[in-house]
C-alpha positions as protocol buffer text, in pm:
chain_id: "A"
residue {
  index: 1
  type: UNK
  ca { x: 0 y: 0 z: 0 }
}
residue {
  index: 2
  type: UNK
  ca { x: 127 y: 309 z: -88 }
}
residue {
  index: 3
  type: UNK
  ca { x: 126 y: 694 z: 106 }
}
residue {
  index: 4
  type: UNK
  ca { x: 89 y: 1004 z: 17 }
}
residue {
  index: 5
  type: UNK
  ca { x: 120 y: 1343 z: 246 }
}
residue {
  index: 6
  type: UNK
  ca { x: -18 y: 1687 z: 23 }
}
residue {
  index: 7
  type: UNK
  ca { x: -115 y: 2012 z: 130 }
}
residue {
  index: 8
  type: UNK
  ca { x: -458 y: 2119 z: 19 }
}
residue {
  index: 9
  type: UNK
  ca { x: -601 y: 2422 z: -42 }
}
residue {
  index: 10
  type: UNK
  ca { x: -914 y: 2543 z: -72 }
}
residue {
  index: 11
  type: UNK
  ca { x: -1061 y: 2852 z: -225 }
}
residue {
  index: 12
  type: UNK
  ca { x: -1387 y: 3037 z: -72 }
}
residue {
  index: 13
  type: UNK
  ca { x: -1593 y: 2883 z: -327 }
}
residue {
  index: 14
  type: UNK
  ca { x: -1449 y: 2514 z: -271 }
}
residue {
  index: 15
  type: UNK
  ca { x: -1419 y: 2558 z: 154 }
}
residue {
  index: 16
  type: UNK
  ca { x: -1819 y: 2430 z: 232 }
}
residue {
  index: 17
  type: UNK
  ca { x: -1765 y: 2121 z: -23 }
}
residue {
  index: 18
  type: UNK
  ca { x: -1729 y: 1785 z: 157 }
}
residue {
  index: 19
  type: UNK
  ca { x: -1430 y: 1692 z: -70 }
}
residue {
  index: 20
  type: UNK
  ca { x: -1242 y: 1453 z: 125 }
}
residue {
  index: 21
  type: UNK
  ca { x: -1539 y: 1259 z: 213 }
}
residue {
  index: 22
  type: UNK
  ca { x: -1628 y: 1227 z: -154 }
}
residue {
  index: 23
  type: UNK
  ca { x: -1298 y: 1148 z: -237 }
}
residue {
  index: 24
  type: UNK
  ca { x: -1305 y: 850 z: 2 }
}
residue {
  index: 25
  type: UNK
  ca { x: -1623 y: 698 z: -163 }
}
residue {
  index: 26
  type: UNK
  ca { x: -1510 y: 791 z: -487 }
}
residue {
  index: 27
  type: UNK
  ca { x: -1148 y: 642 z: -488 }
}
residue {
  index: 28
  type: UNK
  ca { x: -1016 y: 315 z: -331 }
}
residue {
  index: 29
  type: UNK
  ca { x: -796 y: 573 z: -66 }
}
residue {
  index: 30
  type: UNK
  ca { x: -796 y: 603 z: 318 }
}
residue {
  index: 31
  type: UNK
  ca { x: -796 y: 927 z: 405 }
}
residue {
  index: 32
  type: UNK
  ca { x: -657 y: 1105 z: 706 }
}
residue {
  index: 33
  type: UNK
  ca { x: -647 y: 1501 z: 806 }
}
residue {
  index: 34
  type: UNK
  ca { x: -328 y: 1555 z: 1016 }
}
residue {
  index: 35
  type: UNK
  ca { x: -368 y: 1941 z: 1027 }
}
residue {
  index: 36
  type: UNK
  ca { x: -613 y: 2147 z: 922 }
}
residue {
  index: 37
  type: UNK
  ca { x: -694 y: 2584 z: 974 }
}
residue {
  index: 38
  type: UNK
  ca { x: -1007 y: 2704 z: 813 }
}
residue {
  index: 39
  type: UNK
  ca { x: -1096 y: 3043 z: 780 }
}
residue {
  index: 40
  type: UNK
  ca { x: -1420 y: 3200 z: 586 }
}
residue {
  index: 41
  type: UNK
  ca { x: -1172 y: 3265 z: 303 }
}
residue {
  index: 42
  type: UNK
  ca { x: -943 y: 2952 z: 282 }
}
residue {
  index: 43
  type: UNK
  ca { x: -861 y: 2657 z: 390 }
}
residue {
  index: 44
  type: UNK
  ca { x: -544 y: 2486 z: 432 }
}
residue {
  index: 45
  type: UNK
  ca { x: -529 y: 2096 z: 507 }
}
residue {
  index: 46
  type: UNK
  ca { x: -261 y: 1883 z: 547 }
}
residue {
  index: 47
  type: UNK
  ca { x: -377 y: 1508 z: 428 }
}
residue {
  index: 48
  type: UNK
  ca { x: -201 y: 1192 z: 416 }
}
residue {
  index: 49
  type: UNK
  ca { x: -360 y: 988 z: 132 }
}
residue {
  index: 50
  type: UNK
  ca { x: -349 y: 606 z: 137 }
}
residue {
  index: 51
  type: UNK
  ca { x: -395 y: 336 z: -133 }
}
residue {
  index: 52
  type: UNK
  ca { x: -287 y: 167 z: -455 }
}
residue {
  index: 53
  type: UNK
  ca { x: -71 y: 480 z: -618 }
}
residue {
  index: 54
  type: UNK
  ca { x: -319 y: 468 z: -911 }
}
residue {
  index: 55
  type: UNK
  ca { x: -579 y: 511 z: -694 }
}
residue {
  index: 56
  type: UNK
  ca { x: -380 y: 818 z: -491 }
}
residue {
  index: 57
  type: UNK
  ca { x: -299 y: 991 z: -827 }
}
residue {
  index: 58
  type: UNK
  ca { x: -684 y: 952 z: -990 }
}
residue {
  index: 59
  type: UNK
  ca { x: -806 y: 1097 z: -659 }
}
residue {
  index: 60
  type: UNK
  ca { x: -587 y: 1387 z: -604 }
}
residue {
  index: 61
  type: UNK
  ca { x: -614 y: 1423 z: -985 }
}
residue {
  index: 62
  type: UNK
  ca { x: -1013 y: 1497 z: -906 }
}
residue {
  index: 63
  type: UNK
  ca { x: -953 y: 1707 z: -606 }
}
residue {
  index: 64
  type: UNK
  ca { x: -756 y: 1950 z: -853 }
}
residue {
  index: 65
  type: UNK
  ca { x: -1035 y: 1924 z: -1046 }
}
residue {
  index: 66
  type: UNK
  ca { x: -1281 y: 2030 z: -822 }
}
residue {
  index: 67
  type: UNK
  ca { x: -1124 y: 2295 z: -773 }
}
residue {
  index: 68
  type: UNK
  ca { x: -880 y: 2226 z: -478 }
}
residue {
  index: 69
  type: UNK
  ca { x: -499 y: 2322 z: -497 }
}
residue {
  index: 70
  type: UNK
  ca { x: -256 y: 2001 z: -448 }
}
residue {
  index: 71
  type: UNK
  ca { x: 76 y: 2018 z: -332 }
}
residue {
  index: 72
  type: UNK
  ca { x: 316 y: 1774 z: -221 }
}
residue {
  index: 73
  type: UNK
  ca { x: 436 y: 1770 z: 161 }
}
residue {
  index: 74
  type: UNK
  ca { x: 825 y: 1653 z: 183 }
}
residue {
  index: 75
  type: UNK
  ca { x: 852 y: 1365 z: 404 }
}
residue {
  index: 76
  type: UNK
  ca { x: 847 y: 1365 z: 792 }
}
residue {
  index: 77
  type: UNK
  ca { x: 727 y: 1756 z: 742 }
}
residue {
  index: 78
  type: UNK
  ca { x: 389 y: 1621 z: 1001 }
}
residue {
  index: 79
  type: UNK
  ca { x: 506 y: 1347 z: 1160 }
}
């Protein structure tokens, strides 16, 4: 199994959406928020993504497509 640890970020317009709950019943990925601040303009969350790395990449590949900004977190960062 493989993991993945991004940084997302979330515009006004993205921040009510339940994302990372669809992305769990979407995808084949176990999800899990290690940090998270939310403000009525943005949101930041740092998520560690689980699964086969097809999987991972499809699903992150549709959070940038709803509209959510992925970037990569460099290892031990949240540990």
């Amino acid at each position: 199994m493989a993991s993945r640890r991004v940084y997302l970020t979330y515009s006004d317009k993205t921040l009510t959406e339940p994302l990372i709950y669809q992305m769990g019943h979407k995808f084949a990925v176990v999800t899990n928020i290690r940090g998270a601040t939310i403000s009525k303009d943005i949101g930041l969350v740092a998520l560690e993504v689980e699964g086969d790395e097809g999987e991972i990449s499809d699903s992150l590949a549709w959070l940038e497509s709803s509209g959510v900004k992925v970037e990569p977190i460099e290892k031990n960062v949240i540990e």
